[in-house]
Backbone as numpy.savetxt, mean C-alpha at the origin, in Angstrom:
# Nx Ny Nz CAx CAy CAz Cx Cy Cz
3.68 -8.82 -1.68 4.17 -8.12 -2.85 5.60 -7.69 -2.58
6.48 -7.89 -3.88 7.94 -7.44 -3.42 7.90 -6.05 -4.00
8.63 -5.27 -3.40 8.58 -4.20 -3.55 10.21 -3.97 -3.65
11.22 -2.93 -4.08 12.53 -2.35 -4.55 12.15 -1.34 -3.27
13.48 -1.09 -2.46 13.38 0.15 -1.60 12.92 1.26 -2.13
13.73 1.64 -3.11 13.11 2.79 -3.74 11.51 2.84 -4.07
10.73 2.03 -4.86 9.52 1.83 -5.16 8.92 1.82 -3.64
9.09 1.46 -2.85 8.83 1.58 -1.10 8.61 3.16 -0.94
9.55 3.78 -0.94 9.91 5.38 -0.43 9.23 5.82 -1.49
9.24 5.59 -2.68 8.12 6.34 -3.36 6.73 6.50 -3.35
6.30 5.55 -2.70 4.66 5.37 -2.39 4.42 6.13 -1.25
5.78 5.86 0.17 5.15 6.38 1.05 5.42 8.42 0.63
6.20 8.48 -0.04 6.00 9.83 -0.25 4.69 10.37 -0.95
4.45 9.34 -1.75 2.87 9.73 -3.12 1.74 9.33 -1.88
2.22 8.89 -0.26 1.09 8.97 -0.01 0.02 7.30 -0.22
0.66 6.68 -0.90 -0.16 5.84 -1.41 -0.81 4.46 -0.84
-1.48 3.51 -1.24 -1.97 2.50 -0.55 -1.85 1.38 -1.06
-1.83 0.37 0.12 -2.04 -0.97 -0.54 -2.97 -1.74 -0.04
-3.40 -2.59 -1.56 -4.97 -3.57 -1.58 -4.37 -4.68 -1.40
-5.06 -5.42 0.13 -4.39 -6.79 -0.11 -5.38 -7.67 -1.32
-6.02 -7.01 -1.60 -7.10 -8.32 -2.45 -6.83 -7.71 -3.99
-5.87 -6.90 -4.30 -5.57 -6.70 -5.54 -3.95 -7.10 -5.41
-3.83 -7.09 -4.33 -2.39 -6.60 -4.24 -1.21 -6.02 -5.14
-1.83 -4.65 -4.77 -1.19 -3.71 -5.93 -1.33 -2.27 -4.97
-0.06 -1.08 -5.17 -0.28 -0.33 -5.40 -0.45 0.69 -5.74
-1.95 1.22 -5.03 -2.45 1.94 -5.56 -2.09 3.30 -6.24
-2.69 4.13 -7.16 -2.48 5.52 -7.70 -2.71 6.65 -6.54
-3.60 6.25 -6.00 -4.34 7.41 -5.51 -3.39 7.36 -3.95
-3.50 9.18 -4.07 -2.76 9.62 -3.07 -3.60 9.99 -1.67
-3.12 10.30 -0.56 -3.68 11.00 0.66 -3.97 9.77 1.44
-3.40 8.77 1.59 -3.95 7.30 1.88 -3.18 7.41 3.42
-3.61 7.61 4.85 -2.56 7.83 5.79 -1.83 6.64 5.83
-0.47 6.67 6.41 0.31 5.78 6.65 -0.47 4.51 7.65
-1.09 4.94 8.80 -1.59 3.58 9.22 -3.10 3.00 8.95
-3.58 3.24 7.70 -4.52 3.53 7.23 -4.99 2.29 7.19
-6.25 1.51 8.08 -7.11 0.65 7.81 -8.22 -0.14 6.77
-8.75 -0.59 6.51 -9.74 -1.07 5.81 -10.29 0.20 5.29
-9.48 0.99 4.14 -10.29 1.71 3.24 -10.91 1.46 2.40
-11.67 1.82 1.41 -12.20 1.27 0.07 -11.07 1.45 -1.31
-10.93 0.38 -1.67 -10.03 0.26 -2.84 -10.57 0.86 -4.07
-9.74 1.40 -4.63 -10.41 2.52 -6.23 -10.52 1.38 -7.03
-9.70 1.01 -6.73 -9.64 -0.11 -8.09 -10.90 -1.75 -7.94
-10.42 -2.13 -7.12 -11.70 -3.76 -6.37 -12.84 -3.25 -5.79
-12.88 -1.85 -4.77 -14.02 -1.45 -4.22 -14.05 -2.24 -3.20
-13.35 -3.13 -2.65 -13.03 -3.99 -0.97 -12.21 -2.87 -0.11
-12.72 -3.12 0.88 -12.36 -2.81 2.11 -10.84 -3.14 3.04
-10.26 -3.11 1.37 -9.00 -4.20 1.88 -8.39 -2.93 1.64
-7.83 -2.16 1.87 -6.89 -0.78 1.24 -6.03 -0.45 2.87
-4.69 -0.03 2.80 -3.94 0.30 4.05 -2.88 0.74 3.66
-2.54 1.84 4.53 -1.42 2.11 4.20 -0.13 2.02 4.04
0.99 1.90 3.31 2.11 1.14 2.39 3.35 1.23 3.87
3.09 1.94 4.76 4.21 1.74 5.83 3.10 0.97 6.48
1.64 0.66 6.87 1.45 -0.50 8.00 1.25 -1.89 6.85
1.58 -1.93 5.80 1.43 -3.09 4.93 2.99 -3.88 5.41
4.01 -2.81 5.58 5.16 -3.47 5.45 5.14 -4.01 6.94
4.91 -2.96 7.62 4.97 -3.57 9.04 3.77 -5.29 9.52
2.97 -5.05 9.05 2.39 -6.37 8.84 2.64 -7.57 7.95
3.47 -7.15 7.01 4.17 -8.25 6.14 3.86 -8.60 4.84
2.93 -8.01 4.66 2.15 -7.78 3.30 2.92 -7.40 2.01
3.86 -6.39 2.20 4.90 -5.85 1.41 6.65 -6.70 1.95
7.75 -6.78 0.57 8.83 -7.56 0.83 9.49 -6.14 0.53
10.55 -5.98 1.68 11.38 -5.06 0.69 12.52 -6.23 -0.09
12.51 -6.50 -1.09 14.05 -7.02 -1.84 14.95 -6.53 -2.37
15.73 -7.15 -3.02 16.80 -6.16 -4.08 16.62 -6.70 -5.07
């Protein structure tokens, strides 16, 4: 998923997560930064992590 720096720094401030099997993310906040195989609100998979170890694994693009 490409992501805008800004849209980046905003998630990790909201806290937020990313689904690789929606790949989207998420609303919901309190998601820790190196956050593993959580349950996704949205798919209900086990695919959910948090938006700084998404980038570090490659999952997330920062672009312009």
């Amino acid at each position: 998923m490409k992501l805008t720096e800004e849209q980046y720094l905003e998630s990790c401030n909201d806290n937020a997560g990313y689904c690789r099997l929606c790949d989207d993310i998420t609303e919901c906040s309190g998601i820790e930064p190196d956050a593993e195989a959580y349950t996704c609100p949205v798919c209900d998979a086990s695919e959910l992590m948090g938006v700084e170890l998404a980038l570090l694994m490659g999952w997330l693009d920062l672009g312009t």
